[in-house]
ZAKOLZA-256561 format. One record per residue: x, y, z of N, C-alpha, C, O in turn; residue in three letters. Coordinates in steps of 0.05 Angstrom, whole numbers, plus 5000, padded with zeros to 4 digits. Atoms other than C-alpha are relative to their C-alpha. Layout:
<atoms>
XYZXYZXYZXYZALA/...
</atoms>
This chain:
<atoms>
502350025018910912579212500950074972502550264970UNK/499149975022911512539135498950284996496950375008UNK/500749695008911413269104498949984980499050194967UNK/502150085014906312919053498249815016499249635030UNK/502350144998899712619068498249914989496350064992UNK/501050175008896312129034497549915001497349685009UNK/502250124991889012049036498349874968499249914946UNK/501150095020884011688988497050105007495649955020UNK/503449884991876512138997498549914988496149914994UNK/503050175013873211768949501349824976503649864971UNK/498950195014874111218895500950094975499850224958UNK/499249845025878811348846502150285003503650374985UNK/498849724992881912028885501649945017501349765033UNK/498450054982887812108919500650355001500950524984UNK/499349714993888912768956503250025015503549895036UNK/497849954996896012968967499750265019498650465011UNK/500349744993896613469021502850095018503549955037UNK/497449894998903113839036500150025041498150095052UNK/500150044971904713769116501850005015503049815026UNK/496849824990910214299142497550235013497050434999UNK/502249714988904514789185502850145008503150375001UNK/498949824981910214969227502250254967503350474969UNK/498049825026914315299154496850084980496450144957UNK/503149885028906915479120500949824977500849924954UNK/499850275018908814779081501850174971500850204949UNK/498049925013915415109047500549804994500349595008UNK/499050325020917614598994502849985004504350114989UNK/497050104988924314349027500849814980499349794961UNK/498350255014928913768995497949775009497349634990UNK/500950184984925013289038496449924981495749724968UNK/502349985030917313498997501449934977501849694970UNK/499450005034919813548931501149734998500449644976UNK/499650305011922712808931497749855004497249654990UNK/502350134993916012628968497649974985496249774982UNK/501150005020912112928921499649894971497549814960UNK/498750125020915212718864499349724996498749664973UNK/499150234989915511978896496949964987496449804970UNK/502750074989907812028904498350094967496449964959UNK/501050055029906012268829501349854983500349864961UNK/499550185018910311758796498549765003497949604985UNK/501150274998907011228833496550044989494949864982UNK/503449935004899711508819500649974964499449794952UNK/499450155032902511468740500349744993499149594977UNK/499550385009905010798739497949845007496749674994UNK/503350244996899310468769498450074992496949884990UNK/502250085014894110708737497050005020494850025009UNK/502850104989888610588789499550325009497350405006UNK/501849665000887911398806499450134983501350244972UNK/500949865023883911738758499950294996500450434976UNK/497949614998884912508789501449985031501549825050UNK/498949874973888112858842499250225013498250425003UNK/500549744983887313288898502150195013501350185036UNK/498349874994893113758917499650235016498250415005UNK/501049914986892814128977502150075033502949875045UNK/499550004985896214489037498150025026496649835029UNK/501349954973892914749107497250304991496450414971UNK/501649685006888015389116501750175002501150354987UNK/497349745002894315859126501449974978502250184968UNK/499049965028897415639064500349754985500849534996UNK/499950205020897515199004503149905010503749725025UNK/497250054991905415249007501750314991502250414968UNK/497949675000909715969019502049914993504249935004UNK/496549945011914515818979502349824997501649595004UNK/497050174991921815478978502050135023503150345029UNK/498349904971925015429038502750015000504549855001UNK/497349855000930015959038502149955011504250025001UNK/498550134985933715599094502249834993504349785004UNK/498550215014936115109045501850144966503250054948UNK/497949895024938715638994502150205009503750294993UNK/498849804988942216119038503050014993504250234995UNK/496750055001949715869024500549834973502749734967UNK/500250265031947915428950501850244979501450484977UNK/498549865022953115648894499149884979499649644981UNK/500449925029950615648821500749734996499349654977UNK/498450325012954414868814498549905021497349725009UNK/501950104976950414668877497249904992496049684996UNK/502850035009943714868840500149814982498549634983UNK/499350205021946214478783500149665007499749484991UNK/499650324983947113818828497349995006496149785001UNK/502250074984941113918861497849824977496049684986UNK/502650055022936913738786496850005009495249815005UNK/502550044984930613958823497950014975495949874980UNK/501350035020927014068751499549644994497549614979UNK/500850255001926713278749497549905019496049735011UNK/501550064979922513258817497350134987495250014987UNK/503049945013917313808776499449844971497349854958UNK/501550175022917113358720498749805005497149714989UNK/501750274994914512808754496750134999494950044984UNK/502249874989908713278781498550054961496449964952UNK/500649955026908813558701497549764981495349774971UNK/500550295015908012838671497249905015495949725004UNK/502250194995902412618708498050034984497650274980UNK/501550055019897212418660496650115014494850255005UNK/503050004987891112418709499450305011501150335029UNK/501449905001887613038717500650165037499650075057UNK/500050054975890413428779498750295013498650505000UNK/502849704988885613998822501250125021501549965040UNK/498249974977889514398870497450195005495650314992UNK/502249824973885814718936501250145013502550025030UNK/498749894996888615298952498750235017496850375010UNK/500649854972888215689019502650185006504950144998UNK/497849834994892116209044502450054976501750044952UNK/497149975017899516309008500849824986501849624996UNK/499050125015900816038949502150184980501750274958UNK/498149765018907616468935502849784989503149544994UNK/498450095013913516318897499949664993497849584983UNK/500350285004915115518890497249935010497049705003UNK/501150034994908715488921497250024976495549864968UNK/502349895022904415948867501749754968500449684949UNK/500050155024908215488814500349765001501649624985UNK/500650284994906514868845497649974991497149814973UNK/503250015016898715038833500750014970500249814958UNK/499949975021900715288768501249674985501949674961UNK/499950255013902114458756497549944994496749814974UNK/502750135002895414368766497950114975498050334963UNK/502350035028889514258710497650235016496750445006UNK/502049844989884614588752501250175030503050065043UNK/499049924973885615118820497450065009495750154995UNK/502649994976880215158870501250265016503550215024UNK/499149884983881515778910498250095017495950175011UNK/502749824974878616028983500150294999502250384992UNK/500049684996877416748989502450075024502550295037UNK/498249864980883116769036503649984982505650094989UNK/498250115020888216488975501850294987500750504980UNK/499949745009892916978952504249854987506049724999UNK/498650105017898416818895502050274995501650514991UNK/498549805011905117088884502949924990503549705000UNK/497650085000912517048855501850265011502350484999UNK/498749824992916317418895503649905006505450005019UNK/496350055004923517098885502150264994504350275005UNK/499649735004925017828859501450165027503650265025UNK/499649924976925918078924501449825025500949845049UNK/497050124986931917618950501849914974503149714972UNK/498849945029934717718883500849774986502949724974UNK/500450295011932717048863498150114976497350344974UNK/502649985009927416938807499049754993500249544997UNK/501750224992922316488798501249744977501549794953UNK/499150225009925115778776498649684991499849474985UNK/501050265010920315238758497550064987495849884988UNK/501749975013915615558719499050205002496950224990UNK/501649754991913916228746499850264968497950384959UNK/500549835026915916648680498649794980497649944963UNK/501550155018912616098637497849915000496349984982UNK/501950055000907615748658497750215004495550204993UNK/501149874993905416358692498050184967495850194956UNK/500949775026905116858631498649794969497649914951UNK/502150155022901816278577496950005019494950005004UNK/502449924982895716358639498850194997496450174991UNK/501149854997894917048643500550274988499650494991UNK/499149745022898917398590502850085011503849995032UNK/497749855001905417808584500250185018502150225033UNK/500149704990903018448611499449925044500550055062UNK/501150034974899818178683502649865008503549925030UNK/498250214988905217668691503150125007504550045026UNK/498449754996910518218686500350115025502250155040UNK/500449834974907218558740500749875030501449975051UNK/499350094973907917978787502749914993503049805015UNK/497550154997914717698774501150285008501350315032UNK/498949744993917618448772500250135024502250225034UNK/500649834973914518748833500149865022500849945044UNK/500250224972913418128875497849975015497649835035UNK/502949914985906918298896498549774998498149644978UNK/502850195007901417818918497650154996497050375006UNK/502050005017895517788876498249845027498949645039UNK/502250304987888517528919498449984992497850144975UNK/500350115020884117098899497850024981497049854965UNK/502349935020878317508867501450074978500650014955UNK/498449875019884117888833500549774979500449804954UNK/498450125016886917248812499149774974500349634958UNK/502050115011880316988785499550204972499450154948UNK/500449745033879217648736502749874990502249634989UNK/497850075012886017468707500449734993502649674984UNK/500050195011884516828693502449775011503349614994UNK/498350144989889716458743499249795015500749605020UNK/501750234989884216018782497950034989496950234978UNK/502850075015878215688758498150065014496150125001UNK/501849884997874415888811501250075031503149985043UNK/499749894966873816248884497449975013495250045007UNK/502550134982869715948938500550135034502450295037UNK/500249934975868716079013502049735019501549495021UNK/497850194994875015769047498949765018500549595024UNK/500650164980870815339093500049774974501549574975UNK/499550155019869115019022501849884979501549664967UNK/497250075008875514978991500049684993498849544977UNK/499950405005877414218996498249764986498649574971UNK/502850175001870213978996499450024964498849824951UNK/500749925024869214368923502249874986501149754968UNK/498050165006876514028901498749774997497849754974UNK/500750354992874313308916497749854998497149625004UNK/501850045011868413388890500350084964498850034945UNK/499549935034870513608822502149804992502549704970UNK/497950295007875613078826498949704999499449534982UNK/501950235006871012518841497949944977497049734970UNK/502349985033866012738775501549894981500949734962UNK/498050115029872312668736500349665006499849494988UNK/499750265006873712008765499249804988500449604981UNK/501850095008867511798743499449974973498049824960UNK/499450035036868811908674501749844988503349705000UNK/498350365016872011388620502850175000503350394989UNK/496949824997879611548640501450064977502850274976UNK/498549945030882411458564498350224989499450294968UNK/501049805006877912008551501550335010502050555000UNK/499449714983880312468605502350004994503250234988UNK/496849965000887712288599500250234975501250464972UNK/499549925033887512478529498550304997499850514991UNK/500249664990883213118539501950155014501750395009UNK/498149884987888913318582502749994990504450164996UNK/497250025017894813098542499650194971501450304960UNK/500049855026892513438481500350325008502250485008UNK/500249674987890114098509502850165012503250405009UNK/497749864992896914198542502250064978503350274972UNK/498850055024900713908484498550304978500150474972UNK/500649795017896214448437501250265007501550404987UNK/499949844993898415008477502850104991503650304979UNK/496049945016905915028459499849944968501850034957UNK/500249975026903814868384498750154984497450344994UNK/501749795010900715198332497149894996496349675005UNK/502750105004893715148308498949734995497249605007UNK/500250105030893814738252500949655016499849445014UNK/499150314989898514188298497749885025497549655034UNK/500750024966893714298364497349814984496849574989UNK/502750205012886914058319501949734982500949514987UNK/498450315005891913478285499749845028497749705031UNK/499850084971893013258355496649995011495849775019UNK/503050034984885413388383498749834972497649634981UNK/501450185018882613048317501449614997500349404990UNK/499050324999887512398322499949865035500049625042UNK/501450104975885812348394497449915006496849715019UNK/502350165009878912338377499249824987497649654995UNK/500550265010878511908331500949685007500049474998UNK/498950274989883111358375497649955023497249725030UNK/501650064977877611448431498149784986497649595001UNK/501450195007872911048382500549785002498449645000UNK/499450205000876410468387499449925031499249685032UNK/500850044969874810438468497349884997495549924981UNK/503350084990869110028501499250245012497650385000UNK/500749744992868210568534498350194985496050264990UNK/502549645025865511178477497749715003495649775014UNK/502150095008861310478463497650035021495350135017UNK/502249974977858310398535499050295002496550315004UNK/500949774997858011178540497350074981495650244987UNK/502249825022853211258477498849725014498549805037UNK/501950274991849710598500497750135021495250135021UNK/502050064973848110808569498050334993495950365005UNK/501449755011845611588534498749874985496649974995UNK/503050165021840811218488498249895015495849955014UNK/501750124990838510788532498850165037497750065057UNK/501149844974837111308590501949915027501250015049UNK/499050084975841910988641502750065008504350124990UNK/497049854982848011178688501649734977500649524970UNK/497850155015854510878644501649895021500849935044UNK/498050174986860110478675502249944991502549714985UNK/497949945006866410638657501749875004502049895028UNK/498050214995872010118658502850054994504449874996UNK/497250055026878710478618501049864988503449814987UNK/498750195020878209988568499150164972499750064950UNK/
</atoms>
């Protein structure tokens, strides 16, 4: 059975869900090309407007599986170019919502940390604990992590190793929200289908800027959010949107 799963829950959504129960969906060689595989094609085509990202109720994904680093020399990691496989995930344009249950530690916690939005169950519990096999975190754990939730908190988890859960990880500003794990998915895939529903050159571009602002300074981030806005006018789209708000009626969104 593929160690990705593929479903489509509603028009427009494609839910990606990680599918290794027997390893708590440890990101092996085997994921990470699958993954990879499965957000380039959702870029190039064009026809999915968000995503849903998602392991089991025991865990989003614990981690990288140690199995496959146990004997890797320093020129090994260098061959492997696994930073190409998170760029695919990086690059995706469309809007992606991870649902996160149980263990989302090391490669796992900075897999969500790809995502635009995190959904977490009250059983969710986030950590980088690479620290403690005298590894450290490698695809984004000191970075993406600490532009999230600061210097001082982000310290605390790379350093110590400790998982964070997910009320904690809600005060700190690391998920958007915490739900009751039965709801999990359901609250994902529904926040992903609203977006679908929206004019996609809108959303892309809300999401390309906003990320793009974050690594610049002020002055470049409103350049960027003001010449983005002003290209959206040129869309049928802004037209139908103010159309169907004037005239009281549901819009119909085409990404044109």
């Amino acid at each position: 059975m593929s160690e990705i799963l593929r479903e489509t829950p509603a028009p427009g959504v494609v839910l990606l869900r990680l599918n290794r129960p027997e390893a708590r969906n440890a990101l092996n060689t085997a994921t990470r090309h699958l993954l990879a595989k499965h957000f380039r094609e959702i870029a190039e085509h064009g026809v999915t407007r968000a995503v849903v990202l998602t392991g089991d109720e025991r865990a989003f994904a614990a981690g990288a599986d140690l199995r496959e680093f146990a004997e890797l020399s320093a020129v090994d990691q260098l061959r492997r170019n696994s930073h190409r496989l998170w760029q695919a995930i990086k690059d995706c344009p469309q809007p992606i919502v991870a649902a996160v249950r149980g263990y989302a530690l090391g490669g796992g916690c900075e897999l969500a940390l790809h995502a635009d939005i995190i959904v977490a169950g009250e059983s969710a519990h986030f950590g980088q604990p690479e620290v403690l096999v005298g590894i450290m975190p490698g695809a984004g754990g000191t970075q993406r992590l600490t532009r999230a939730i600061g210097k001082y908190r982000a310290m605390k988890m790379v350093l110590l190793g400790e998982m964070v859960p997910a009320p904690e990880a809600f005060a700190m500003g690391l998920v958007s929200e915490v739900v009751d794990d039965a709801q999990v998915e359901a609250r994902a895939i529904a926040m992903a289908t609203k977006i679908a529903a929206l004019p996609p050159l809108a959303v892309t571009q809300i999401k390309e800027v906003l990320l793009a602002g974050m690594d610049a300074s002020l002055e470049t981030g409103l350049m960027l959010e003001r010449k983005a806005f002003q290209i959206l006018f040129a869309t049928k789209d802004q037209k139908e949107g103010v159309a169907a708000f004037l005239e009281k009626r549901k819009a119909e969104f085409k990404g044109e």
